[in-house]
C-alpha positions as CSV (number, residue, x, y, z in Angstrom):
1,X,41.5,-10.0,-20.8
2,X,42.3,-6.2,-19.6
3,X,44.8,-7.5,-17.2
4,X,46.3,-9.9,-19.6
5,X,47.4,-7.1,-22.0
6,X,48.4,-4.7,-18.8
7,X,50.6,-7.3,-17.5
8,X,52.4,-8.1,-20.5
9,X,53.8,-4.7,-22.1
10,X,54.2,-0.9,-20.8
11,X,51.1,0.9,-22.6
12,X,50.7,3.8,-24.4
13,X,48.2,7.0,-23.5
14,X,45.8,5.8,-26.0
15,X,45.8,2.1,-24.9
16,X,45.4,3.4,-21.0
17,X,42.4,4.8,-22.1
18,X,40.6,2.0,-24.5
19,X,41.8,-0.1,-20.9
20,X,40.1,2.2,-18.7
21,X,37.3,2.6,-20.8
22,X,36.3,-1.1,-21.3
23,X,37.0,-1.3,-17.8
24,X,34.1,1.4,-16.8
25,X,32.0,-0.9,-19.5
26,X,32.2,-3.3,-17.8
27,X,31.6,-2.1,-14.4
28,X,28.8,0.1,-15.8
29,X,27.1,-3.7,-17.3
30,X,27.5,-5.2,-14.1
31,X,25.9,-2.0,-12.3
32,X,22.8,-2.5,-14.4
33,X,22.3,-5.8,-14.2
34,X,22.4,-5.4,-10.7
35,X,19.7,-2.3,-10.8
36,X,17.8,-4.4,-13.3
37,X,17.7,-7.3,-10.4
38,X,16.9,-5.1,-7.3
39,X,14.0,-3.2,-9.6
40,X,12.4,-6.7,-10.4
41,X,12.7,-7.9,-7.1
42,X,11.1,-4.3,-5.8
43,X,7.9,-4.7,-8.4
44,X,7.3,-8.3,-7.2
45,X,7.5,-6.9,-3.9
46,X,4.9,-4.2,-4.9
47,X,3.0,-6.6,-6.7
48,X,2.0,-8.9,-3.8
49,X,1.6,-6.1,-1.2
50,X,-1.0,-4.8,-3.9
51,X,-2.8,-8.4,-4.4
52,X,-2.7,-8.6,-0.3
53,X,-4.6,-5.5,0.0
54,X,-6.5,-6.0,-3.0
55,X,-7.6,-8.9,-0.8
56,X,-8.0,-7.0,2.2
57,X,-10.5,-4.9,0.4
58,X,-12.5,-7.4,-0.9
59,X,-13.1,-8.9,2.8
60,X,-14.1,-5.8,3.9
61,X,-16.8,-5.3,1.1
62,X,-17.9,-8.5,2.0
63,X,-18.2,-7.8,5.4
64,X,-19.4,-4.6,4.8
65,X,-22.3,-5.8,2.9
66,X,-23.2,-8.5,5.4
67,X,-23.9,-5.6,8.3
68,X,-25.9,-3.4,5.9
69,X,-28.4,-6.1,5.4
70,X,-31.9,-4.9,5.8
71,X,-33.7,-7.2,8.5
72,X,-36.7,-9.1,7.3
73,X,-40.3,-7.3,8.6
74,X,-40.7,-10.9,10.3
75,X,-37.6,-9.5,12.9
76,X,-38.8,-7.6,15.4
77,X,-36.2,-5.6,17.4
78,X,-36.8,-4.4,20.8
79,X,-34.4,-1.6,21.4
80,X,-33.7,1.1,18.9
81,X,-31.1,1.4,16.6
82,X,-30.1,4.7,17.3
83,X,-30.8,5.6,20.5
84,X,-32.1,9.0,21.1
85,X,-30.7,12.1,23.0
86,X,-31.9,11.7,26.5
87,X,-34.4,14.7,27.7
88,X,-34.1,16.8,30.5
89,X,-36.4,15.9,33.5
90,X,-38.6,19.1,33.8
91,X,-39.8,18.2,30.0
92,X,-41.7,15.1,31.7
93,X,-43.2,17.4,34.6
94,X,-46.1,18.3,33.3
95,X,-46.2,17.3,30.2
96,X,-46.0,20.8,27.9
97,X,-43.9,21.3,25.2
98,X,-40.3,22.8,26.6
99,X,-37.8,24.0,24.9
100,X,-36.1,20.6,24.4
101,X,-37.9,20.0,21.7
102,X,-38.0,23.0,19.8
């Protein structure tokens, strides 16, 4: 429509500027749409990222909870769990308390 009425007759000052200005409108509209659009596609984005981890998360509590199972007495284990330090030899000499310990 802007061109039509450009192409037709010479224009005065004011008319320029209503034609510039519906022209910026319109470029402006189009602008945000386009915003609107990217900022929908970036919260879906956000959105499945957070439902992936979400997921992530609840895997690892599940796995989490599986390993921290207390064994039944009926299990007997033969090594430790936590090993210990290992001692220096001269503590097994003779059998006194060394400083090792202390």
């Amino acid at each position: 429509m802007v061109r039509r009425i450009v192409a037709r007759r010479d224009l005065t000052a004011l008319e320029w500027d209503t034609v510039r200005r519906q022209k910026r409108l319109v470029r402006n509209r189009e602008e945000a749409r386009l915003s609107r659009q990217r900022k929908k596609q970036y919260v879906q984005q956000l959105e499945e990222e957070n439902e992936d981890l979400r997921e992530q998360l609840r895997l690892m509590k599940e796995r989490y909870a599986r390993l921290m199972v207390v064994p039944s007495p009926s299990v007997s284990f033969t090594f430790p769990l936590m090993p210990s330090p290992p001692m220096p030899l001269d503590c097994y000499a003779d059998g006194e308390e060394c400083d090792f310990f202390k």
